[in-house]
KEKE-3310 file (N, C-alpha, C; in steps of 0.2 Angstrom, whole numbers, plus 5000, padded with zeros to 4 digits):
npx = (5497:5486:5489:5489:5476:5475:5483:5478:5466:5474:5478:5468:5463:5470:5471:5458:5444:5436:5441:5433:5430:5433:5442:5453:5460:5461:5470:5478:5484:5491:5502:5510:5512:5526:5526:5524:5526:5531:5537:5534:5521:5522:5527:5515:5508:5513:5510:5499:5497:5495:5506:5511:5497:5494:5504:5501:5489:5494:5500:5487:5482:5491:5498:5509:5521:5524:5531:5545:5560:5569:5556:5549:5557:5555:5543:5538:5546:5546:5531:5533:5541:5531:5522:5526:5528:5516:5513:5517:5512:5500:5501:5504:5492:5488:5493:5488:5477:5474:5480:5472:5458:5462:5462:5447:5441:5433:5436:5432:5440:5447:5444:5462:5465:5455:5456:5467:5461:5446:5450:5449:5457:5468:5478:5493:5499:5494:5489:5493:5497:5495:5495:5483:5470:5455:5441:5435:5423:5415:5415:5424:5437:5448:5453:5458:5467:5479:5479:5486:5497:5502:5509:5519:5516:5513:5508:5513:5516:5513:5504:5494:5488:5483:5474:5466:5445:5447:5439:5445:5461:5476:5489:5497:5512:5524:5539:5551:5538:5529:5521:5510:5495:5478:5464:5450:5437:5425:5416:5420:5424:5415:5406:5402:5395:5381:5379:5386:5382:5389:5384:5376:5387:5392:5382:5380:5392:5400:5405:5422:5428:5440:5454:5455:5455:5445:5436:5429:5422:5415:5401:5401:5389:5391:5407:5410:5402:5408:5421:5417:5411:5423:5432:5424:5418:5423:5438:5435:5437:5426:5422:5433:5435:5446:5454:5452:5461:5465:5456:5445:5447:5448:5437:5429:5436:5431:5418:5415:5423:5414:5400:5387:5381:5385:5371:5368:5355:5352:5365:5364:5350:5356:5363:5358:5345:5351:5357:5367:5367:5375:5387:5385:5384:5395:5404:5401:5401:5415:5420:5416:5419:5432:5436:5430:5419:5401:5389:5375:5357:5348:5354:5357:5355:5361:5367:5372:5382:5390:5393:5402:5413:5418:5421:5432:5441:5444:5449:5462:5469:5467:5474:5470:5457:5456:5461:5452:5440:5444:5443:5428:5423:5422:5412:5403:5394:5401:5415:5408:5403:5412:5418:5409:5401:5389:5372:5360:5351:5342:5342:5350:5362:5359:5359:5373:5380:5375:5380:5394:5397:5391:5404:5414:5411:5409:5423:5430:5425:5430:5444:5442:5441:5450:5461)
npy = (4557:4553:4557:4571:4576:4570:4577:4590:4588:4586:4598:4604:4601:4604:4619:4622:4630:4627:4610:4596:4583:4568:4574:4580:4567:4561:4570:4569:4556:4557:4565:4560:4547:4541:4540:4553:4563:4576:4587:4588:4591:4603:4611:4611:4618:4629:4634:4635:4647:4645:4646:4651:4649:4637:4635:4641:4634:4623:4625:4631:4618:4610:4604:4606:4604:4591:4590:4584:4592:4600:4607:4613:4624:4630:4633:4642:4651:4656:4660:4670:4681:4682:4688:4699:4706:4709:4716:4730:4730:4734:4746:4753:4753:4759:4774:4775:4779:4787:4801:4798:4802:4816:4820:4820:4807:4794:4777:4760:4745:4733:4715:4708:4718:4723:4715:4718:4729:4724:4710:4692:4681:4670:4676:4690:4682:4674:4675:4680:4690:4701:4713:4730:4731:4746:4753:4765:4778:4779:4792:4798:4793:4797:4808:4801:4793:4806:4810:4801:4801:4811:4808:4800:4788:4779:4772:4757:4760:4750:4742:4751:4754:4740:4739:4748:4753:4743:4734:4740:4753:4755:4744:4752:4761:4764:4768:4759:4756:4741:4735:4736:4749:4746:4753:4751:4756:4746:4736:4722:4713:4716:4709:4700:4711:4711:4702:4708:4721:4737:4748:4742:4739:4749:4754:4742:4744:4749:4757:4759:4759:4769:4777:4794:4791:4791:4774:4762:4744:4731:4724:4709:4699:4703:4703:4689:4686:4694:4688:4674:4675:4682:4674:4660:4664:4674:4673:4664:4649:4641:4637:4631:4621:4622:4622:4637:4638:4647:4657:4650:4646:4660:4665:4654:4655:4669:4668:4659:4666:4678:4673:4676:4686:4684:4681:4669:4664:4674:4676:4665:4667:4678:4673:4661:4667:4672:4662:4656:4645:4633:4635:4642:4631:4620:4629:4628:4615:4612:4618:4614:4599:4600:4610:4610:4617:4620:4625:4626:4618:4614:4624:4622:4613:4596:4588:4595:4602:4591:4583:4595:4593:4581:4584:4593:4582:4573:4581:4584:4571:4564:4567:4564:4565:4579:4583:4581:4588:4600:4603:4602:4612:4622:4622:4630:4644:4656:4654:4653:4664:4674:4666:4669:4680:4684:4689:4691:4677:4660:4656:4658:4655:4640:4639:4645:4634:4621:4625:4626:4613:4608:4611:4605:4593:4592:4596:4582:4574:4577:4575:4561:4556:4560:4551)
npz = (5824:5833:5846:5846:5850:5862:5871:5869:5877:5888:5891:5892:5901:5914:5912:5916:5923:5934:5935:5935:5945:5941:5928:5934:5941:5931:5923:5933:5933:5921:5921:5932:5924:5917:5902:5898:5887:5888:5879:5868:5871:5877:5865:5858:5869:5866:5855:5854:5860:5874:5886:5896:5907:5906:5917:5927:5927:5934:5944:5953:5955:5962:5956:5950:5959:5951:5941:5930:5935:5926:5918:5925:5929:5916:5913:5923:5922:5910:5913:5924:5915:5908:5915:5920:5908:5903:5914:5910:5898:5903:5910:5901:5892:5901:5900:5887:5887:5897:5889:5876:5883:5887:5875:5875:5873:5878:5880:5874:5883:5875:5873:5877:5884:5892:5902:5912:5919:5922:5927:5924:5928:5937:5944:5935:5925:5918:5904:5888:5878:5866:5859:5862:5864:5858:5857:5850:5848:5832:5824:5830:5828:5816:5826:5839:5832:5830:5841:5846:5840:5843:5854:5849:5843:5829:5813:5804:5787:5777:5784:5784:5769:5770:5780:5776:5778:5787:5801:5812:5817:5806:5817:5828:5833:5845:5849:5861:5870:5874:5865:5853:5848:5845:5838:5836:5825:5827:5834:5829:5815:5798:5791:5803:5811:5812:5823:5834:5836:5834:5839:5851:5859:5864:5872:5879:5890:5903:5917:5922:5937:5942:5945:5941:5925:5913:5907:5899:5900:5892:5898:5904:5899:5887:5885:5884:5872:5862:5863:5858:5845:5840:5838:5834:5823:5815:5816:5809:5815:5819:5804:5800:5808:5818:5835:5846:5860:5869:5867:5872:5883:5888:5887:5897:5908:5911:5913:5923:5933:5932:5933:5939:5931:5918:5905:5899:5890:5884:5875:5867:5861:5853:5846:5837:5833:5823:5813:5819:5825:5825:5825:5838:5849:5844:5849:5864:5865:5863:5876:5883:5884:5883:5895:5904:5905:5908:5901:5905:5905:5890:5882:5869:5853:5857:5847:5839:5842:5848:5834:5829:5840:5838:5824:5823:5832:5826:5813:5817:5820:5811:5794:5782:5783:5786:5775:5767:5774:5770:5758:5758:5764:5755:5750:5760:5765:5768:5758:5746:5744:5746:5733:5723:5725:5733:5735:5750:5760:5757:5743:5735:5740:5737:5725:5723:5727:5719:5708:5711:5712:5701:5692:5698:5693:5681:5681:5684:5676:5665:5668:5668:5653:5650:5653)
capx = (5493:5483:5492:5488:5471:5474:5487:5476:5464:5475:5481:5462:5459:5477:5469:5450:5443:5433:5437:5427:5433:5437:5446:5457:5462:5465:5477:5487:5488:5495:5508:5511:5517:5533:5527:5521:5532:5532:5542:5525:5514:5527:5526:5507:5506:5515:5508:5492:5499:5494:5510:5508:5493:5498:5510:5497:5485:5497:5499:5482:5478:5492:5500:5515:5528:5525:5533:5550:5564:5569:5551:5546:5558:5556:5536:5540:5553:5538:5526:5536:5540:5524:5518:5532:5525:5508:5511:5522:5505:5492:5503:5506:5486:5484:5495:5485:5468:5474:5480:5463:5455:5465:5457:5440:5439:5432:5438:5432:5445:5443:5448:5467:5465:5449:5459:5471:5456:5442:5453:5445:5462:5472:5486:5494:5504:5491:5488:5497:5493:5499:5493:5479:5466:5454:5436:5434:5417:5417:5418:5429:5443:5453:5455:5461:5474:5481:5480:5492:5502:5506:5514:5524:5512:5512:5508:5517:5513:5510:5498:5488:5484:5482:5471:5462:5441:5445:5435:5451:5466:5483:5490:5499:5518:5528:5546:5551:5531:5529:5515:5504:5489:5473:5460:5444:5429:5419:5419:5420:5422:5409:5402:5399:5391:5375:5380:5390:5383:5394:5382:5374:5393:5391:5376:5380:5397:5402:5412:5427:5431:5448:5455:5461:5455:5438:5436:5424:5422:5409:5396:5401:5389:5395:5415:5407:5398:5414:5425:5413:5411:5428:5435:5423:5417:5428:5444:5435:5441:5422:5423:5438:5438:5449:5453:5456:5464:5466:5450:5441:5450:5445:5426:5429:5437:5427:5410:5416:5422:5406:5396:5380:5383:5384:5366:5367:5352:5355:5369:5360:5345:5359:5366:5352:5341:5354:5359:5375:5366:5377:5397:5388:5383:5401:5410:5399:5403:5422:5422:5413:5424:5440:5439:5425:5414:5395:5385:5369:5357:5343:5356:5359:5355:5368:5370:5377:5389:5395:5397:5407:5418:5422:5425:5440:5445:5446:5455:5468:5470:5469:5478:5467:5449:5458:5460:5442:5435:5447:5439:5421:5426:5424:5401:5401:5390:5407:5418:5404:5399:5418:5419:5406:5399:5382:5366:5355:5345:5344:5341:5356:5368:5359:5363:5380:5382:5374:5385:5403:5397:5394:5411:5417:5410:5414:5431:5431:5422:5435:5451:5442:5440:5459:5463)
capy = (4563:4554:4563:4579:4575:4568:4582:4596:4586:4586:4607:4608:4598:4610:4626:4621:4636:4622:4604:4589:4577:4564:4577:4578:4561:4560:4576:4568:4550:4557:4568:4553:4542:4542:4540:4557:4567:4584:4591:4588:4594:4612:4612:4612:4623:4636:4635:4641:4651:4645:4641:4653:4648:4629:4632:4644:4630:4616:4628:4630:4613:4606:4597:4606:4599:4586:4589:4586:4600:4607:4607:4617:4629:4633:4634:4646:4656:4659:4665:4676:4686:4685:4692:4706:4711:4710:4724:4732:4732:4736:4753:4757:4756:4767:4780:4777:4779:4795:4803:4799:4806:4821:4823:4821:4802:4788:4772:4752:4741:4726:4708:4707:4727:4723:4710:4725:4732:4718:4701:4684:4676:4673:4683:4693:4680:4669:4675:4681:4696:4704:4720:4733:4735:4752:4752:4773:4782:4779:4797:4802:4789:4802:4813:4797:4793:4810:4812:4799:4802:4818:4808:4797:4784:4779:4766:4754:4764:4744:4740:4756:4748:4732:4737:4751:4751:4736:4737:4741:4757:4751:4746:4759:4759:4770:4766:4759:4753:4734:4733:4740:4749:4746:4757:4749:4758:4742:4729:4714:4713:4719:4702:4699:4715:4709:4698:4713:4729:4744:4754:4741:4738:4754:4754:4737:4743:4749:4760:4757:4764:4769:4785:4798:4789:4789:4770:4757:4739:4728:4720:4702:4695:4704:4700:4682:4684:4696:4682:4670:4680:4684:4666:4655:4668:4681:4671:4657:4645:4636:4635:4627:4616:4622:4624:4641:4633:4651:4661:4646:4648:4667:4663:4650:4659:4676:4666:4657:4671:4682:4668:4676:4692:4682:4678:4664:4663:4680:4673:4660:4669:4683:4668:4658:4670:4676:4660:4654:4638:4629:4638:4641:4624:4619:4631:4625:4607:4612:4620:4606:4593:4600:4614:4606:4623:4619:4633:4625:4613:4618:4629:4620:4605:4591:4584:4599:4600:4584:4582:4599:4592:4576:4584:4594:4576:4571:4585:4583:4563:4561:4568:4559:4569:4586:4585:4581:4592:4605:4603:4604:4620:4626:4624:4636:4649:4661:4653:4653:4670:4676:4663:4672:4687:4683:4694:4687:4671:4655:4650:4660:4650:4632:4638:4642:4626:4617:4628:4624:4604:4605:4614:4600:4586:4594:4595:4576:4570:4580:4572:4553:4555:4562:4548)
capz = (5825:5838:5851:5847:5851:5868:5872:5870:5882:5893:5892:5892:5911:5916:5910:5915:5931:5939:5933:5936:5951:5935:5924:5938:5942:5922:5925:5940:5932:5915:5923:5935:5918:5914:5896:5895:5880:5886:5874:5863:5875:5878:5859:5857:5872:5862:5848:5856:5865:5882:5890:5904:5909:5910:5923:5933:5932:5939:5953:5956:5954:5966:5952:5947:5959:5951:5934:5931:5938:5922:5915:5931:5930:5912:5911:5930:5919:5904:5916:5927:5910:5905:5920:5920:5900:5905:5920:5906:5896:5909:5914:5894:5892:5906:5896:5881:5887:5898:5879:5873:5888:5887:5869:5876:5871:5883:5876:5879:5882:5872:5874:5884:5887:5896:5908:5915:5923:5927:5927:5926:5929:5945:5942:5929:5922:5915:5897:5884:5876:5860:5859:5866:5859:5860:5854:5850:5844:5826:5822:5835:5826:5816:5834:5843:5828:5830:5848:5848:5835:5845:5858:5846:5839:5821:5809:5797:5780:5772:5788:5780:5765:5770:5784:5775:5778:5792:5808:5817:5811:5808:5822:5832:5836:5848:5851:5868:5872:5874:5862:5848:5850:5840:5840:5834:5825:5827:5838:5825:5807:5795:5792:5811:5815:5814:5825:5840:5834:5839:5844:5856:5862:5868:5875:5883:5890:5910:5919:5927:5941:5941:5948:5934:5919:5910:5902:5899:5897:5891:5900:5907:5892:5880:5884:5881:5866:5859:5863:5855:5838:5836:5838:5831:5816:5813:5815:5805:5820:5818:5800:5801:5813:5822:5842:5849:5868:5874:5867:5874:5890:5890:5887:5905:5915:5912:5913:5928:5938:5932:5931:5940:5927:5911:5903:5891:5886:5881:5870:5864:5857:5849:5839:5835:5828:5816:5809:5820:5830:5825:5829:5846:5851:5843:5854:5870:5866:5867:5881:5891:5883:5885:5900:5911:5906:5907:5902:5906:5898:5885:5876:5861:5852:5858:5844:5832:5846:5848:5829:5828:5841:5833:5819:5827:5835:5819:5809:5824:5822:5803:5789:5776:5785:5785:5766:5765:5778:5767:5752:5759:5766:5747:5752:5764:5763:5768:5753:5740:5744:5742:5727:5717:5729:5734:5737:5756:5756:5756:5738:5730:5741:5737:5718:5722:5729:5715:5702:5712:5711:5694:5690:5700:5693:5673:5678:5685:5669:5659:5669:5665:5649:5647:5658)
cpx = (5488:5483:5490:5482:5470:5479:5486:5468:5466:5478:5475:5459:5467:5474:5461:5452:5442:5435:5433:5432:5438:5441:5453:5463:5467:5472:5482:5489:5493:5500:5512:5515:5522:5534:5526:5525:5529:5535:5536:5520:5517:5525:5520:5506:5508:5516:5500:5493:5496:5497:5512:5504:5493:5502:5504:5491:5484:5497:5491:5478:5482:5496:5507:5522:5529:5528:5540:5553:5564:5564:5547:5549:5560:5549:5535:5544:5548:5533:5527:5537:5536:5518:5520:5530:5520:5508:5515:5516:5499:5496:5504:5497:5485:5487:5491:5478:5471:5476:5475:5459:5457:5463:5450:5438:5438:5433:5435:5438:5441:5448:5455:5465:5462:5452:5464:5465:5451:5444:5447:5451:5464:5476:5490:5498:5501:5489:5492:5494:5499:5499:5486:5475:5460:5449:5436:5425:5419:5420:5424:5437:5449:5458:5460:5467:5479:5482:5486:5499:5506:5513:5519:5523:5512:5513:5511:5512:5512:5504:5491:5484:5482:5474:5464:5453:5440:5441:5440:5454:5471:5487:5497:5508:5520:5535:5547:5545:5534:5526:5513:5497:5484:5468:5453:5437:5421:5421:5423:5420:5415:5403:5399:5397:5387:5372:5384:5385:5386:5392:5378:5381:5394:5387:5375:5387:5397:5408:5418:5430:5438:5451:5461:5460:5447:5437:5431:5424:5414:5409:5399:5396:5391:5402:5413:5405:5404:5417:5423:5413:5416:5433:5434:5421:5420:5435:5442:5436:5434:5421:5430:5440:5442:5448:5458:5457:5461:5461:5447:5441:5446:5439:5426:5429:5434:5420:5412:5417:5417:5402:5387:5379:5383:5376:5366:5362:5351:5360:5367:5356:5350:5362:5364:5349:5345:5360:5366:5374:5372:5386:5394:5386:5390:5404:5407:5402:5411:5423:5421:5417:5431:5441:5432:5419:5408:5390:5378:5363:5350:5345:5358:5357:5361:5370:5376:5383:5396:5399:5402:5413:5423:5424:5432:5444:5449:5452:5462:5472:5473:5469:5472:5459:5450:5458:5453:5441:5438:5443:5429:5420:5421:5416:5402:5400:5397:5412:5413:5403:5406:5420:5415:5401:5391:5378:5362:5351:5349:5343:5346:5361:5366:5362:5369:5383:5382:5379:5392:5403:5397:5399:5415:5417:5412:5419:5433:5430:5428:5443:5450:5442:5449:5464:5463)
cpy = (4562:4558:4569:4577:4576:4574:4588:4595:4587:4595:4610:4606:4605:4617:4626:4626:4630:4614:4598:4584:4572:4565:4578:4572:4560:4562:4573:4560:4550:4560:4562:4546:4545:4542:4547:4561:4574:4589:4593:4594:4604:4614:4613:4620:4629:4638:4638:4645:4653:4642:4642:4650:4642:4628:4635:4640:4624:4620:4627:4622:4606:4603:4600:4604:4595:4585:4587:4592:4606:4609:4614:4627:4633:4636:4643:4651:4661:4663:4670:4681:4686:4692:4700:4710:4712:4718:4729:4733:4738:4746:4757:4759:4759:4771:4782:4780:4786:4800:4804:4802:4813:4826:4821:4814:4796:4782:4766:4749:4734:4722:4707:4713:4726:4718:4714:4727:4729:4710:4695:4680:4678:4676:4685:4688:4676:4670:4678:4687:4700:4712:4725:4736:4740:4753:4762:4774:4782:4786:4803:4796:4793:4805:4807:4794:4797:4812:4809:4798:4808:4815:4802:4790:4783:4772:4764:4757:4755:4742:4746:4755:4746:4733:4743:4750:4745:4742:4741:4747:4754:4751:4752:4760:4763:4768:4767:4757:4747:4731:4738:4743:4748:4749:4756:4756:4755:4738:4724:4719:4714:4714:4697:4704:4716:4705:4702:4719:4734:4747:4749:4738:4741:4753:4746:4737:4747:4753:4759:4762:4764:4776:4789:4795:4787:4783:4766:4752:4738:4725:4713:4698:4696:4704:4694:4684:4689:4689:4676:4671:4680:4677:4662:4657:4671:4678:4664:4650:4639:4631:4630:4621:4617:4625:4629:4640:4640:4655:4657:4647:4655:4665:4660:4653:4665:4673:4663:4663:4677:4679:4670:4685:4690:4677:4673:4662:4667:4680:4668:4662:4674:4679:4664:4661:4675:4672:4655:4649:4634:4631:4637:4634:4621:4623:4630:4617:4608:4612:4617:4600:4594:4607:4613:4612:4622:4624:4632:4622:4618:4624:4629:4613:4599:4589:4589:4600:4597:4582:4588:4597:4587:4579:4587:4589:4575:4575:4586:4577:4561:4565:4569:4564:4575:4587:4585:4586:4600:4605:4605:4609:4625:4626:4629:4641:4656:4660:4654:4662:4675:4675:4669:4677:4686:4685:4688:4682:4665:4649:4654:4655:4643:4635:4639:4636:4622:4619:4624:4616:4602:4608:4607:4594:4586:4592:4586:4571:4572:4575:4562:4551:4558:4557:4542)
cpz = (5831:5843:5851:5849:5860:5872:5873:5876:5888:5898:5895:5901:5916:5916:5916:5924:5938:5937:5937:5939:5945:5932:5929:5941:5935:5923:5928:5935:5926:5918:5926:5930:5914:5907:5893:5889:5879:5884:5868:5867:5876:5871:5855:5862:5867:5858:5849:5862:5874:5886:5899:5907:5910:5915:5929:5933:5934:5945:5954:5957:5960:5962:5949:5949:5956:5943:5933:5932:5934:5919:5921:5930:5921:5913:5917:5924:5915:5906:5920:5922:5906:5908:5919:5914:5901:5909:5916:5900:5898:5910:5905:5890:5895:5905:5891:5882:5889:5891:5879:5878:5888:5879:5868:5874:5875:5878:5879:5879:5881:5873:5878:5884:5893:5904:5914:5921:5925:5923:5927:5926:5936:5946:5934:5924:5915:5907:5893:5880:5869:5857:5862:5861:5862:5856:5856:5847:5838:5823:5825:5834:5823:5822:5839:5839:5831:5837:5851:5846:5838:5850:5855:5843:5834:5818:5806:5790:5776:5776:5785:5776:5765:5774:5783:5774:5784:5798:5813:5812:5813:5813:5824:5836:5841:5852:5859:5873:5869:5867:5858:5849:5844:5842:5833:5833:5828:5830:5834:5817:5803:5795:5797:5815:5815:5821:5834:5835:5839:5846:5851:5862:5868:5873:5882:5888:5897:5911:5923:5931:5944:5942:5942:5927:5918:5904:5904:5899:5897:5894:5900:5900:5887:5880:5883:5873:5862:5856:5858:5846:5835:5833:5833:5822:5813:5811:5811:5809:5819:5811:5797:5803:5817:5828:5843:5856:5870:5873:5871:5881:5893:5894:5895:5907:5917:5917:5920:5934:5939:5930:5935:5936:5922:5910:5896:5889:5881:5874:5867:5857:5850:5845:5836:5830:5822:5812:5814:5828:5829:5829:5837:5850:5849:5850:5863:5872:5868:5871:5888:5891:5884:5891:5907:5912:5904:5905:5904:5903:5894:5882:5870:5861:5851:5853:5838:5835:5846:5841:5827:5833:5841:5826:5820:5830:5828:5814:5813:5822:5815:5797:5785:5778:5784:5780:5765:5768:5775:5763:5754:5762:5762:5749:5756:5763:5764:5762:5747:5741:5741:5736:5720:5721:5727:5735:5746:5753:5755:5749:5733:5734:5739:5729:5716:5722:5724:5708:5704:5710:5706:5689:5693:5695:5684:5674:5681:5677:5665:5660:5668:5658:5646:5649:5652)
residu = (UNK:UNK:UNK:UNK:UNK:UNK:UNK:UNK:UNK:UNK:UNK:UNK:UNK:UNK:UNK:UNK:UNK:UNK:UNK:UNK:UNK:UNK:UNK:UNK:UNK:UNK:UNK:UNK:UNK:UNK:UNK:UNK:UNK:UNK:UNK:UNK:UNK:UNK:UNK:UNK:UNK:UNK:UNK:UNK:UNK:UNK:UNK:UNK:UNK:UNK:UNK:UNK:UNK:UNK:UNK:UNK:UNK:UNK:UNK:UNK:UNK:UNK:UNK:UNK:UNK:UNK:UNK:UNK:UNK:UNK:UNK:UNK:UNK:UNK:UNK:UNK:UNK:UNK:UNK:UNK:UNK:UNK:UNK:UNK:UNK:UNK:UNK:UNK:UNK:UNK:UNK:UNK:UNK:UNK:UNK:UNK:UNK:UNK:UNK:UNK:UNK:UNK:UNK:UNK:UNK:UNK:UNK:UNK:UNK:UNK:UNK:UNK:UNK:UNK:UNK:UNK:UNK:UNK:UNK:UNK:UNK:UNK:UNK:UNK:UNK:UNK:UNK:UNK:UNK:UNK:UNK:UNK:UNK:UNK:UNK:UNK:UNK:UNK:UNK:UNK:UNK:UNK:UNK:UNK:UNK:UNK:UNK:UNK:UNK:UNK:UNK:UNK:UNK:UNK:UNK:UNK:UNK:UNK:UNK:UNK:UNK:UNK:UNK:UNK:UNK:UNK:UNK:UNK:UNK:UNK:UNK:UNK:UNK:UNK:UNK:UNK:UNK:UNK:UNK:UNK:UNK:UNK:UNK:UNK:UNK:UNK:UNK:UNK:UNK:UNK:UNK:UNK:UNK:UNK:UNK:UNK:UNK:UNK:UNK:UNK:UNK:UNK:UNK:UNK:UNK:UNK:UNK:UNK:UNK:UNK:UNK:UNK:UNK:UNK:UNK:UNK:UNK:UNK:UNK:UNK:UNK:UNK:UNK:UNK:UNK:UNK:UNK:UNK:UNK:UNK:UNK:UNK:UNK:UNK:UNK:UNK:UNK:UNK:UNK:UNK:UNK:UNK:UNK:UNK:UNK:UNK:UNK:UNK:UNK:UNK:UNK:UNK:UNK:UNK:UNK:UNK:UNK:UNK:UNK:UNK:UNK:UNK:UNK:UNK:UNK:UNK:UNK:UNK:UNK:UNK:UNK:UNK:UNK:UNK:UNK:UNK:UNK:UNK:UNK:UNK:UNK:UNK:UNK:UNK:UNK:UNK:UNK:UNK:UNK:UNK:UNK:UNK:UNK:UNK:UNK:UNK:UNK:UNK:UNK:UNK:UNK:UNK:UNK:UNK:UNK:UNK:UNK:UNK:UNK:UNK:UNK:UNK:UNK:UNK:UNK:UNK:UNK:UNK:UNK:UNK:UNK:UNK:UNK:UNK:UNK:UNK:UNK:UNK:UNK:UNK:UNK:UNK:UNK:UNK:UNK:UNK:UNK:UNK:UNK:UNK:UNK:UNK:UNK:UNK:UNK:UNK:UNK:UNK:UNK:UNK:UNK:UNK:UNK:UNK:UNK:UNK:UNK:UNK:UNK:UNK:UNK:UNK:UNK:UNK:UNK:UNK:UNK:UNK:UNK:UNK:UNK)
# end
């Protein structure tokens, strides 16, 4: 399991906007070794779904002749029909949005949507994208169902259920479109809307100029701090331990190409003073360790960082730490709170705490004494 460790180092100096003279060299001398096993590394790439963008950042980096033939011309294959679905996206959100404009609804384009129209990548091929998502006025969501529903839009009647009260409606089919659309009341999940509010989504959100369609996207810090939110909290990704490669990637490559547009201290303060120093000093340590992305010093305390990034080293390498780091999961203030539904504060969470430990420690006495 070593390997995976050193493998997504290496996808992460491949990927990286800018890297580092060093991370470079790393890049040419590992390609350059005949030991390297990329059947592993193909395997991991597309498992995070960053396999386009591996090839588009050996092109960029000079370094993809240097791969073997058939590796070239499969990675090349991936991205061309990435690119082809992407433009096969981009031109299906410009239908959806006119629809909704057509019933009076200016829409944001969030997360890949928002790439269609102010890219932070070098060409269309580079990300992957799954569906279109469509931030509407809360109570103009009905209207944008139905608007689309005229033109032949409709949900899976189990996604309805399943997705009933979520931030987002079920996503949206239309036979013969590439893709689903989603059409968000709220930026983020309930649980992290203290953390985005809608309304200041809006309020923080830009027009695009684009002939014959009334849309918006958010603000340069706020596709950052979206990105941030949904990844590291929303998706759990911090609490886990785990690395999102391509959110990560996102967060670079935006901040790098709008790098005198995106305020991080701004993002700083909005995660800090609401409890979540720690996810973003984790997801700054990632992004320095594996894509060469510095956001600037005096943003977080280094060490909460450091230890968030060993601990991802760790549940990568060892078996034996991911059970553990599994099992202590069960403290956290997000599983205790589902465990036994918690009011604010920080002294109902220590008494969960203290309850789960002596639930624990009963049932160890019980299995020694049975033992």
């Amino acid at each position: 399991m070593t390997e995976a460790w050193a493998i997504l180092e290496l996808l992460g100096r491949a990927l990286a906007p800018v890297p580092r003279p060093q991370s470079l060299r790393a890049l040419r001398a590992a390609i350059d070794a005949e030991a390297l096993p990329w059947e592993h590394v193909v395997e991991q790439a597309n498992a995070l779904l960053v396999t386009p963008a591996l090839w588009s950042g050996l092109q960029g980096k000079a370094l993809a002749a240097k791969l073997p033939e058939d590796l070239q011309r499969y990675l090349a294959e991936l991205h061309r029909l990435n690119a082809e679905r992407n433009r096969g996206l981009a031109a299906q959100t410009r239908r959806t949005v006119r629809v909704l404009n057509d019933a009076g609804i200016e829409p944001i384009a969030l997360k890949g949507a928002a790439h269609h129209f102010r890219s932070a990548f070098a060409d269309d091929g580079v990300r992957i994208m799954t569906d279109i998502d469509l931030l509407v006025p809360t109570d103009a969501l009905p209207e944008a169902v139905a608007a689309l529903a005229e033109v032949g839009y409709a949900p899976e009647p189990e996604a309805l259920v399943k997705l009933a009260g979520h931030h987002h409606y079920a996503p949206l089919l239309r036979e013969g479109e590439p893709a689903s659309v989603e059409l968000h009341a709220h930026v983020v999940v309930e649980r992290c809307q203290h953390l985005l509010p809608t309304a200041a989504a809006w309020a923080e959100s830009e027009p695009v100029a684009e002939e014959g369609l009334r849309l918006r996207v958010l603000s340069p810090t706020f596709r950052v701090l979206h990105a941030l939110v949904h990844s590291e909290l929303s998706d759990l990704n911090h609490l886990k331990g785990r690395v999102n490669l391509r959110q990560l990637h996102d967060v670079a490559a935006t901040a790098t190409r709008l790098r005198h547009e995106v305020d991080w201290p701004r993002l700083r303060r909005a995660m800090v003073s609401r409890g979540q120093h720690r996810a973003f000093a984790g997801a700054l340590a990632l992004l320095a360790a594996l894509l060469d992305f510095d956001a600037g010093n005096g943003l977080t305390t280094r060490w909460l960082g450091s230890i968030h990034r060993w601990r991802c080293r760790q549940r990568l390498v060892s078996e034996r730490f991911q059970r553990c780091d599994h099992k202590l999961q069960n403290l956290s203030g997000y599983s205790l709170e589902r465990r036994f539904g918690l009011p604010p504060g920080a002294l109902p969470l220590t008494r969960a705490r203290a309850r789960y430990l002596g639930r624990l420690l009963a049932r160890s006495l019980a299995y020694s004494r049975a033992a």
